[in-house]
C-alpha positions as a Markdown table, in Angstrom:
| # | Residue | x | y | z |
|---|---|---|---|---|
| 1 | Unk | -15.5 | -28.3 | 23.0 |
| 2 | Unk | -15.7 | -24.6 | 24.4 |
| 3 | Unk | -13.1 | -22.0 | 23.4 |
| 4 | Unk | -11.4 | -20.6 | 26.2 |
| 5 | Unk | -12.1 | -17.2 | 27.3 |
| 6 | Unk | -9.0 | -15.6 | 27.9 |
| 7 | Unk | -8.1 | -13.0 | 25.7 |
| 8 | Unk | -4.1 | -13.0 | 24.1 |
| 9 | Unk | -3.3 | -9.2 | 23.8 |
| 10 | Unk | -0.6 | -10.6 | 21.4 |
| 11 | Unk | -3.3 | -12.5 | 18.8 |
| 12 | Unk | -5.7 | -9.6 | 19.8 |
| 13 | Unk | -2.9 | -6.8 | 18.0 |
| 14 | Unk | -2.2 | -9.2 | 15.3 |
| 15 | Unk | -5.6 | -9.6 | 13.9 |
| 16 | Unk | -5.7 | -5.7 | 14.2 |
| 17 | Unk | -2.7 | -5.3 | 12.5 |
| 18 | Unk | -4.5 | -7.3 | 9.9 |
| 19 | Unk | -7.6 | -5.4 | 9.7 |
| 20 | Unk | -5.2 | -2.1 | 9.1 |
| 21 | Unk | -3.6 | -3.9 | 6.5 |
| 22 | Unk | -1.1 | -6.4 | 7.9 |
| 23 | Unk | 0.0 | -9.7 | 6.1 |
| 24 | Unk | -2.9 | -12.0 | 7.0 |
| 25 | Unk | 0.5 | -14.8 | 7.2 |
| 26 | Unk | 0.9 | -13.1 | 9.9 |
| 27 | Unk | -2.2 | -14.4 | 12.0 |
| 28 | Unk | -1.6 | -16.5 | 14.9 |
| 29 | Unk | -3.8 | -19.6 | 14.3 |
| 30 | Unk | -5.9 | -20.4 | 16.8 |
| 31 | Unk | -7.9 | -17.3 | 17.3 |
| 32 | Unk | -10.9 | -17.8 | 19.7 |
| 33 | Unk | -14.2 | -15.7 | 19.2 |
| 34 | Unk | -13.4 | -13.8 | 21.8 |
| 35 | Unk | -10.4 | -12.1 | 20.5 |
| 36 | Unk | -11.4 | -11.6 | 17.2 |
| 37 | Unk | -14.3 | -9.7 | 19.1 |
| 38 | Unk | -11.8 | -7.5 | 20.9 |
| 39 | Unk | -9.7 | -7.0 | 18.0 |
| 40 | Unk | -13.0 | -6.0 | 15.7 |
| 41 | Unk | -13.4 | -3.3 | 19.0 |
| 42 | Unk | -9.9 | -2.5 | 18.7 |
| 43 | Unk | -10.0 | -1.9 | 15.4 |
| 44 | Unk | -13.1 | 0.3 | 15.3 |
| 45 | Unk | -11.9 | 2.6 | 18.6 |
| 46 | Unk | -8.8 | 3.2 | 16.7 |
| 47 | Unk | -11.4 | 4.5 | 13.5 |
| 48 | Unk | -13.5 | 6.3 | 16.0 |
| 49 | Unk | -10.5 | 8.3 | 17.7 |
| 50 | Unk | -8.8 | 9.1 | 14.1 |
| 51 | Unk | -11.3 | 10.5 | 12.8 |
| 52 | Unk | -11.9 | 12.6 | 15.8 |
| 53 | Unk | -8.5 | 13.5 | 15.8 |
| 54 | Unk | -9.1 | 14.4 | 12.1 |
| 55 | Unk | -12.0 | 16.3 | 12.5 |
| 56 | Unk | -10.3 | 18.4 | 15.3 |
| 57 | Unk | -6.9 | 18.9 | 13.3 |
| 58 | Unk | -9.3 | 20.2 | 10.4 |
| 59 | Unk | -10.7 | 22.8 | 13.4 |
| 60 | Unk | -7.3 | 23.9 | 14.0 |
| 61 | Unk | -6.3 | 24.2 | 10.6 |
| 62 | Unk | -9.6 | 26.4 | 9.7 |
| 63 | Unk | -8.9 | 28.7 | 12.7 |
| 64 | Unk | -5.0 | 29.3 | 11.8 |
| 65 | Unk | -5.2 | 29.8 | 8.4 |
| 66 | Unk | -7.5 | 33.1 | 8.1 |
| 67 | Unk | -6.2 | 34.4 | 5.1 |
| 68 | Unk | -4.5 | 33.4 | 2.0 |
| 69 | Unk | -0.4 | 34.5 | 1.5 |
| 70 | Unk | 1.5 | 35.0 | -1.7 |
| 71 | Unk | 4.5 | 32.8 | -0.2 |
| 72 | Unk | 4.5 | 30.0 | 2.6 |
| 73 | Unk | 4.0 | 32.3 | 6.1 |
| 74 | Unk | 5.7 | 31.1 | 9.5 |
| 75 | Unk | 4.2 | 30.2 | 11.9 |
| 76 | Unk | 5.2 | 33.6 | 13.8 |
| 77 | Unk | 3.3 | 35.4 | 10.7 |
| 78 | Unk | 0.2 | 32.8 | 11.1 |
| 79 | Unk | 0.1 | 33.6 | 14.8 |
| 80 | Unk | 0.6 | 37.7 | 14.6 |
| 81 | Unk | -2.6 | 37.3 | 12.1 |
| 82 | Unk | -5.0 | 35.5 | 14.5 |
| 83 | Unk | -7.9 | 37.3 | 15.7 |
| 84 | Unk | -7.0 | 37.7 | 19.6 |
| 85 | Unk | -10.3 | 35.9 | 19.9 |
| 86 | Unk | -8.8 | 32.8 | 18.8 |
| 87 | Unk | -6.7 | 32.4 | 21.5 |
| 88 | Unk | -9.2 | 30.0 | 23.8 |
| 89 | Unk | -10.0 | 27.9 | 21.1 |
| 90 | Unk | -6.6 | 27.1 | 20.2 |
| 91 | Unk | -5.9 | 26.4 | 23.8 |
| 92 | Unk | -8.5 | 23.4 | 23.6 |
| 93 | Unk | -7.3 | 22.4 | 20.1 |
| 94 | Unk | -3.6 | 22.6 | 21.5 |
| 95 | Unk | -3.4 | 18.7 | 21.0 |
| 96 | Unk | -4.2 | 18.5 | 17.1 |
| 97 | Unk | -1.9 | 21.6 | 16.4 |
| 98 | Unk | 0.9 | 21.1 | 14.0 |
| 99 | Unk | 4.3 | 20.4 | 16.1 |
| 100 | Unk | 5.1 | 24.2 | 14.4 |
| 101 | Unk | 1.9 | 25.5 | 15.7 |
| 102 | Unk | 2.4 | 24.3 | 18.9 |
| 103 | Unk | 6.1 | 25.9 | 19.5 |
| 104 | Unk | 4.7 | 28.7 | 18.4 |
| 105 | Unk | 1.8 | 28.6 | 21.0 |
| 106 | Unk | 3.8 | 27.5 | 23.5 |
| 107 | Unk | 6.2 | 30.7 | 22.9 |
| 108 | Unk | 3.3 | 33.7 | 22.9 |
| 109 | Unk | 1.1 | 31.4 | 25.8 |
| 110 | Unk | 3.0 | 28.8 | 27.5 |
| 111 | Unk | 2.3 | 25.2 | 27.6 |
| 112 | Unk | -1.7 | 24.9 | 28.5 |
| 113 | Unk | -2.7 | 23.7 | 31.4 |
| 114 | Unk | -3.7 | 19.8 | 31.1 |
| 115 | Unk | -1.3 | 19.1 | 28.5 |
């Protein structure tokens, strides 16, 4: 007998929910090849896109923090610090800013265009 090919978004988020670390109780039974496939490519766009967000918020991070400070800075202080320079490259980094960072942006630059 041949598994049907429709996909169930529903058993296709549970197994993901697995594969992050679910309770495998929690598994529909039933699961055709097909969705365990889509959930496996679920799973590993979800990986993909993290760790590019990761690796972007890291950019940000390196680009805001120039300098070291005896006590915590605001973000106003972090901002007046920036090399004027900086300024594009935050503007394309705007969506793995802090939510701090980005008020801040927002009040110096407005909201970029895009966002």
């Amino acid at each position: 007998m041949s598994e049907p090919s429709e996909v169930r978004p529903e058993v296709v988020e549970a197994i993901v929910g697995v594969l992050k670390g679910g309770d495998p109780a929690e598994l529909p039974p039933g699961a055709t090849a097909a969705e365990k496939a889509a959930a496996k490519d679920t799973y590993l766009s979800d990986f993909v896109a993290e760790r590019g967000k990761r690796d972007r918020q890291s950019q940000a991070w390196e680009l805001l923090l120039t300098r070291s400070y005896d006590e915590a800075p605001s973000w106003k202080q972090i901002f007046d610090d920036l090399d004027p320079d900086v300024h594009s490259e935050l503007t394309s980094l705007y969506d793995a800013l802090p939510a701090g960072a980005q008020e801040e942006y927002v009040r110096r630059f407005g909201v970029p265009s895009g966002v």
